[in-house]
C-alpha positions in Angstrom: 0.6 2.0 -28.0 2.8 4.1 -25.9 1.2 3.2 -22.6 2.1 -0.4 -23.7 5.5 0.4 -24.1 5.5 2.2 -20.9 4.9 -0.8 -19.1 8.1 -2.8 -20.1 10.2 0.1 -18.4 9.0 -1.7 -15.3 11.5 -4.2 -16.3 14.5 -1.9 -16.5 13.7 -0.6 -13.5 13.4 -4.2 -11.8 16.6 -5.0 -13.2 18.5 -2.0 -11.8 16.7 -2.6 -8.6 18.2 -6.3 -8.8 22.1 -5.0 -9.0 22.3 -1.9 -6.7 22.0 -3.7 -2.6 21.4 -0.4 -1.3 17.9 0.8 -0.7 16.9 4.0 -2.9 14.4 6.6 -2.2 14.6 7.3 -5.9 12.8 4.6 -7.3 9.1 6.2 -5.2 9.6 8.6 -7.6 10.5 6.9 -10.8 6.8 5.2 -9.7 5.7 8.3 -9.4 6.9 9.6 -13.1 5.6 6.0 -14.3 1.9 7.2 -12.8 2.4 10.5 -14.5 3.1 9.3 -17.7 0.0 7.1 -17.8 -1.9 9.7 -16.8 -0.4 11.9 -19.7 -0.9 9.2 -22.4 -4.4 8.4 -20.8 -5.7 12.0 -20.1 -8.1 12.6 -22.9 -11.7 11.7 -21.2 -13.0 10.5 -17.9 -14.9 7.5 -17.8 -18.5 8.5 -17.3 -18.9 6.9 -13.8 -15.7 7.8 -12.3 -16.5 11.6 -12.8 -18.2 12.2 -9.5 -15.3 11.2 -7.4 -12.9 12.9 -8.9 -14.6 16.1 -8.5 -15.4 15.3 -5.0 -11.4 14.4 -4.6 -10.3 18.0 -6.9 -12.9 19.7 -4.3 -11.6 18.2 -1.5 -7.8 19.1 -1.9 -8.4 22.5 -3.5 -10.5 23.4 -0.6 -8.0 22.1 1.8 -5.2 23.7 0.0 -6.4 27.1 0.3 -7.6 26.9 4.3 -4.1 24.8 5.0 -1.0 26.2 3.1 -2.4 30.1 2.0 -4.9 31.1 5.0 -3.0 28.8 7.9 0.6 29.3 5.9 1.7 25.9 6.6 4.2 24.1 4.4 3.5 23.2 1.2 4.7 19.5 1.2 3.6 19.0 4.5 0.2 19.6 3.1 1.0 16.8 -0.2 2.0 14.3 2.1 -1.4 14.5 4.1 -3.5 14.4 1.4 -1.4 12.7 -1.3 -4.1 9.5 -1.5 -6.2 12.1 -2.6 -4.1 13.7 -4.7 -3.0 10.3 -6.8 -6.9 9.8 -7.0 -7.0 12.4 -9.6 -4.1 10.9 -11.9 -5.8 7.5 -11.1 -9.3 8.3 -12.0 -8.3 8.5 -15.8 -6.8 5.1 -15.8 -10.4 3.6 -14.7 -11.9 1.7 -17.8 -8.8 1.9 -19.9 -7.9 -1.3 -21.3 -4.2 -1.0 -21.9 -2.0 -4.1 -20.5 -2.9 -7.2 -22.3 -3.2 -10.8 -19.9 -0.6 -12.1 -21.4 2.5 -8.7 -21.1 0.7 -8.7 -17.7 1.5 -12.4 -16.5 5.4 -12.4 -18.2 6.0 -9.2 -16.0 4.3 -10.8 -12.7 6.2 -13.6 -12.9 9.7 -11.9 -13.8 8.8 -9.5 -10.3 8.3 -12.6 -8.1 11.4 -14.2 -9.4 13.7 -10.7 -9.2 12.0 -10.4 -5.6 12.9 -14.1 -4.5 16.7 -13.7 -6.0 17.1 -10.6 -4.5 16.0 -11.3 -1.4 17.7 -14.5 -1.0 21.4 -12.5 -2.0 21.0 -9.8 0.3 19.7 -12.4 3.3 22.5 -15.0 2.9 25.2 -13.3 1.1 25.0 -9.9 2.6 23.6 -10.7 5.9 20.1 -8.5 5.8 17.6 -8.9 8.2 15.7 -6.7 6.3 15.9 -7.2 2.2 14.8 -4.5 -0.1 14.1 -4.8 -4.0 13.3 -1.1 -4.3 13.3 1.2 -1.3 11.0 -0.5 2.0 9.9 -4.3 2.2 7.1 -3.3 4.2 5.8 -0.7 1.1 7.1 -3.2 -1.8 5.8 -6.5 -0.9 2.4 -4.9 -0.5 2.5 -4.2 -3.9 3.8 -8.0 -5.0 0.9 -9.3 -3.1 -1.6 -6.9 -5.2 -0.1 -8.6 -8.2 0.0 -12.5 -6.8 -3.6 -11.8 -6.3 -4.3 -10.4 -9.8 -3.0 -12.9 -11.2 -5.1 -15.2 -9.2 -8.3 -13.4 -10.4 -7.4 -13.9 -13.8 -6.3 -17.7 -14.1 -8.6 -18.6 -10.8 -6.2 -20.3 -8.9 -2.5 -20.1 -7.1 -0.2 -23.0 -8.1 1.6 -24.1 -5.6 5.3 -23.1 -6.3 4.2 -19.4 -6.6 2.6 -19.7 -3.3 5.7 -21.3 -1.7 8.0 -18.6 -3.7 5.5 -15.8 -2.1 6.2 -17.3 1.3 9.3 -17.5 1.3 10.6 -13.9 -0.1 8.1 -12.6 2.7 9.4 -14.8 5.5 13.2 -13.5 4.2 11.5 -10.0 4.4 11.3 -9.9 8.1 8.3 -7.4 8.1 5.1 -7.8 10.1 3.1 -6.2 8.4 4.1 -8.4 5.3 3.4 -11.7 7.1 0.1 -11.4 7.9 -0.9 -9.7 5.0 0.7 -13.1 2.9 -1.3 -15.5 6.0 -4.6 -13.1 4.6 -3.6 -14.4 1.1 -2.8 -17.7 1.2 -6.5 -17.9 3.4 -7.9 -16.1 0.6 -6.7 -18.1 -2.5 -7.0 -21.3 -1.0 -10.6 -21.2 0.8 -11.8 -23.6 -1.7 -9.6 -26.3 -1.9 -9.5 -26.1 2.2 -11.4 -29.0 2.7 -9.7 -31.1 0.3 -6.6 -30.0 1.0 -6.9 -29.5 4.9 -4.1 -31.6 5.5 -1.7 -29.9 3.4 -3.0 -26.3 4.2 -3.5 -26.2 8.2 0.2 -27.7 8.7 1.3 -24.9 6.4 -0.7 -22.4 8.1 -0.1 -23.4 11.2 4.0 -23.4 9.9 3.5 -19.8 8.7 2.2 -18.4 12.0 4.6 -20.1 14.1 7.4 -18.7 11.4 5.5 -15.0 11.9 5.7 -15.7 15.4 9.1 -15.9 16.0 9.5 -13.0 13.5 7.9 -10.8 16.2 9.7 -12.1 18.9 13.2 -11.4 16.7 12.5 -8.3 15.9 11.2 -6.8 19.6 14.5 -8.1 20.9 13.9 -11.9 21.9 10.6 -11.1 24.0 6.8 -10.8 23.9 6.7 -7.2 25.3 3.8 -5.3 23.5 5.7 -2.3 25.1 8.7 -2.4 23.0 6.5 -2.7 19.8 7.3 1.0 18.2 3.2 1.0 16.7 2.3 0.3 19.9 4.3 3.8 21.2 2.9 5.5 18.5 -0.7 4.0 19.5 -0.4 5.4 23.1 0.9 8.8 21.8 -1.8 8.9 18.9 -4.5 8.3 21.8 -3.0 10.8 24.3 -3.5 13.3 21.0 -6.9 12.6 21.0 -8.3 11.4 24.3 -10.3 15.2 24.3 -12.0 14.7 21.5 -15.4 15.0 20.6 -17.2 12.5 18.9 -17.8 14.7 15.2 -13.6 15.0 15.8 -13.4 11.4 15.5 -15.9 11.4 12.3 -14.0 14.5 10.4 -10.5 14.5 12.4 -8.7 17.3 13.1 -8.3 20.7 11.9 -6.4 20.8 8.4 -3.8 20.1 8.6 -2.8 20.0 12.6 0.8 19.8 14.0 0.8 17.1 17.0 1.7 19.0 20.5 5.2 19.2 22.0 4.4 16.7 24.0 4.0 14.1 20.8 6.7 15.5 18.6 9.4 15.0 22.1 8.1 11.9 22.4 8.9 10.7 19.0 11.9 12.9 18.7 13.9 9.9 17.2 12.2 10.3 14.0 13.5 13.9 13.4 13.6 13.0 9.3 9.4 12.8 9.7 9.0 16.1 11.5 7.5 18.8 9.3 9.3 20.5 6.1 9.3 23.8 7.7 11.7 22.9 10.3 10.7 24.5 13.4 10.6 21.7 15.3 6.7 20.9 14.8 5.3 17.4 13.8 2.7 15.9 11.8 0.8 13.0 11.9 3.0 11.0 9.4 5.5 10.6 12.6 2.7 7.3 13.7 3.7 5.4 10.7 0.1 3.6 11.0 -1.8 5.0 7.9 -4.9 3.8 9.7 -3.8 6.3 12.6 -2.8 9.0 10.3 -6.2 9.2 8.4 -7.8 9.2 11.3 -6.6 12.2 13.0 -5.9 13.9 9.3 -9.8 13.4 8.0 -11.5 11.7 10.1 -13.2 8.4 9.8 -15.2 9.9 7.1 -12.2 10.1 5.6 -11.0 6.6 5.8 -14.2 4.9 4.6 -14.2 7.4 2.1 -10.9 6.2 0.8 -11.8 2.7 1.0 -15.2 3.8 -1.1 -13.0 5.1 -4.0 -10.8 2.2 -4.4 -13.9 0.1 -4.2 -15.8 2.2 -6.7 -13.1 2.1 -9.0 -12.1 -1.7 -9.0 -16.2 -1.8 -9.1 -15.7 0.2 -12.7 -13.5 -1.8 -13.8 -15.6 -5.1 -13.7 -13.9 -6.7 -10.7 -16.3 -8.6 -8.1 -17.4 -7.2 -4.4 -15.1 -9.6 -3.3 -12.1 -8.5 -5.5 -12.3 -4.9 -4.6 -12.5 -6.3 -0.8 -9.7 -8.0 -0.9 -7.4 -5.2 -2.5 -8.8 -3.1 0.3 -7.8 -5.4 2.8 -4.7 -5.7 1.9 -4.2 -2.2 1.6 -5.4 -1.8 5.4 -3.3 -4.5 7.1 -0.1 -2.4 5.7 -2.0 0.4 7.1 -1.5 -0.7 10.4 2.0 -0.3 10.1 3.0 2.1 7.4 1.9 4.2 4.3 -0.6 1.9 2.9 -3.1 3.9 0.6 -0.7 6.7 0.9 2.2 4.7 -1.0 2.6 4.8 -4.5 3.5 1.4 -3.9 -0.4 0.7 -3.9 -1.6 3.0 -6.0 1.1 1.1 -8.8 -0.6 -2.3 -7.6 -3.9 -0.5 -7.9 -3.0 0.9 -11.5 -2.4 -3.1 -12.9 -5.8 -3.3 -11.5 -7.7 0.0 -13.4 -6.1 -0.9 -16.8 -5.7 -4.4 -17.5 -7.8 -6.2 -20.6 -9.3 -9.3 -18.6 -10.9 -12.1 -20.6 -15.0 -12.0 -20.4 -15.0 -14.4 -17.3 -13.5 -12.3 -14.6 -15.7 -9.6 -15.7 -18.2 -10.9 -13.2 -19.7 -8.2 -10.3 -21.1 -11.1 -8.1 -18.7 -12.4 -5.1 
C-alpha cells in the first residue's frame, strides 16, 4: 500500500518542477530517494529468476570496490559514478516481478508528465527565451525518461493516438537536444510501423518534417554550419580514440584497468569541463569527462561490459512478461542517449525502467513473442 502511495509524490515533485525555471541538481537525487524507498518497501525477497544477476552485479562491484578505492586508493565517488549502473542494479533487482502500480494510477500520471512537460517547455521557450527547456535538471536526461513512458503506455493500450504523438514532438523539438530528436524519430518509427502503409501519406511528410526540423537543430546548435569538427561528441570521440589507439584486442573486450584516470594529455584537452574531473582534485580525469555513456563503458568495462548491461535490462523487462521486442526497444532508447550523455547511468532511466519492473499489466501484454 505504501509503494502505491509513493508513487503520487511523483506528482508533487512534477509540480514543483513546473514553478521553479531554474534547473536543479536536487531533483537526481529526490529520484534517487524515490528508488530507495521502493527498494525499502519492496526488499523482502528476490524474485527467483532475477537472483543470479544480482549476485553477479554484488560480485562485480564488491570486487571492484576493494581492487579500486582500498588497494589503488582512488576516490570513493569517483568509483560510484563508474559503476553506478551496477550499483542501481542491486536496488532494481527487487522491484522485478512486483506488481505495485495499477494501469490505471499509471496512465493518470503519464498523462499529467506529458502535459507539465509541454507547459513547461513552451513557458520557458517563449516567455523566458530558453534554447534549452528543463522540467527537472537536463532535457537530454529527462525526455529519455518521457519517451520510456510514451512507450509504456503504448505497450499497454497498443497504439499512440495522434495528439500525444504531436504533444511528444513538439516538447522535444522545444527541447533542442540531439540526442532527444532522434531518439523521438526512433519512436514515432516504432509506434507507427503498422499503420505505415495505410497511413504513408500522413507519416513520411511528418517524418520527413521531423528530420528536416532535427536538421536544422544541428545546424543551430554547432553555430549555423555543418562542421562535424565543432560537434563537442565528436572532440570527445577523437580524444576517447587517442586513449585507446594502443590497445589490445582483450582491452577492448574488458576495458581498462579499474578504474583508470585518462592521461594529461586527455584531461588538458577537455580542461573546460573542470566540474567532471575527479573528486580528489588533483587535477586527474575520468572517463565521465566523454559524456557518451557508450564511450564511458567502453573504456570503464569493456564491451563485455556493455552487452552485459544491455543483458540485464533485457533479462529483467524479460521477467516481467514484456516481449523481445519491448525489452529491445527500451534498450534502444537507452543507447541513442548513450551516444551523448549518461544513458544507463542516469537515474533518469533507471526511474523509466522502474514503471517498467512494477506495473500490473492486463493478461494481453503479458506476451514474450515479438
Amino acid at each position: 500500500m505504501l509503494s502505491k502511495k509513493l508513487f503520487l509524490a511523483l506528482y508533487i515533485i512534477a509540480v514543483s518542477a513546473l514553478i521553479v525555471f531554474t534547473p536543479l541538481r536536487v531533483y537526481n537525487q529526490v529520484f534517487e530517494i524515490f528508488l530507495l524507498a521502493l527498494f525499502f518497501f519492496n526488499s523482502v525477497r528476490l524474485n527467483k529468476k532475477i537472483i543470479p544477476i544480482f549476485l553477479a552485479s554484488l560480485i562485480y562491484v564488491l570486487g571492484s570496490f576493494v581492487y579500486a578505492v582500498i588497494i589503488k586508493k582512488n576516490h570513493v565517488l569517483d568509483f560510484l559514478l563508474v559503476y553506478k549502473f551496477f550499483i542501481y542494479v542491486l536496488f532494481l533487482a527487487f522491484l522485478v516481478g512486483k506488481k505495485i502500480l495499477e494501469e490505471n494510477t499509471f496512465r493518470k500520471l503519464y498523462k499529467f508528465l506529458l502535459w507539465t512537460f509541454f507547459i513547461k517547455y513552451l513557458i520557458s521557450a517563449f516567455v523566458f527565451k530558453n534554447a534549452r527547456p528543463v522540467l527537472f535538471y537536463e532535457n537530454n536526461y529527462e525526455l529519455m525518461f518521457l519517451s520510456l513512458l510514451f512507450y509504456l503506455n503504448y505497450i499497454l493500450v497498443k497504439k499512440a493516438n495522434y495528439w500525444e504523438q504531436f504533444l511528444l514532438a513538439l516538447i522535444f523539438v522545444l527541447s533542442g537536444s540531439k540526442s532527444a530528436l532522434l531518439i523521438l524519430v526512433f519512436l514515432l518509427v516504432v509506434v507507427n510501423y503498422q499503420f505505415f502503409y495505410k497511413k504513408a501519406h500522413i507519416i513520411i511528410p511528418g517524418i520527413i518534417s521531423l528530420v528536416l526540423i532535427s536538421l536544422g537543430v544541428f545546424k543551430q546548435r554547432m553555430g549555423g554550419e555543418f562542421n562535424i569538427e565543432n560537434i563537442d561528441r565528436f572532440k570527445f570521440l577523437m580524444v576517447f580514440v587517442r586513449e585507446v589507439k594502443e590497445w589490445s584486442f582483450m582491452d577492448f573486450i574488458l576495458g581498462a584497468e579499474r578504474i583508470t584516470p585518462l592521461s594529461d594529455y586527455a584531461c588538458g584537452k577537455l580542461g573546460y569541463y573542470q566540474s567532471l574531473f575527479s573528486y580528489s582534485e588533483d587535477g586527474s580525469c575520468y572517463s565521465v569527462i566523454f559524456h557518451s555513456y557508450i564511450l564511458r563503458v567502453i573504456f570503464d568495462h569493456g564491451v563485455l561490459g556493455l552487452l552485459a548491461m544491455m543483458y540485464i535490462v533485457f533479462k529483467m523487462l524479460i521477467i516481467s512478461n514484456y516481449s523481445y521486442k519491448n525489452a529491445l526497444v527500451v534498450i534502444t532508447i537507452g543507447t541513442i542517449n548513450g551516444l551523448s550523455v549518461s544513458s544507463f547511468n542516469s537515474i533518469y532511466f533507471v526511474l523509466g525502467l522502474v514503471f517498467f519492473l512494477v506495473l500490473k499489466k492486463p493478461n494481453h501484454t503479458n506476451n514474450i513473442a515479438i
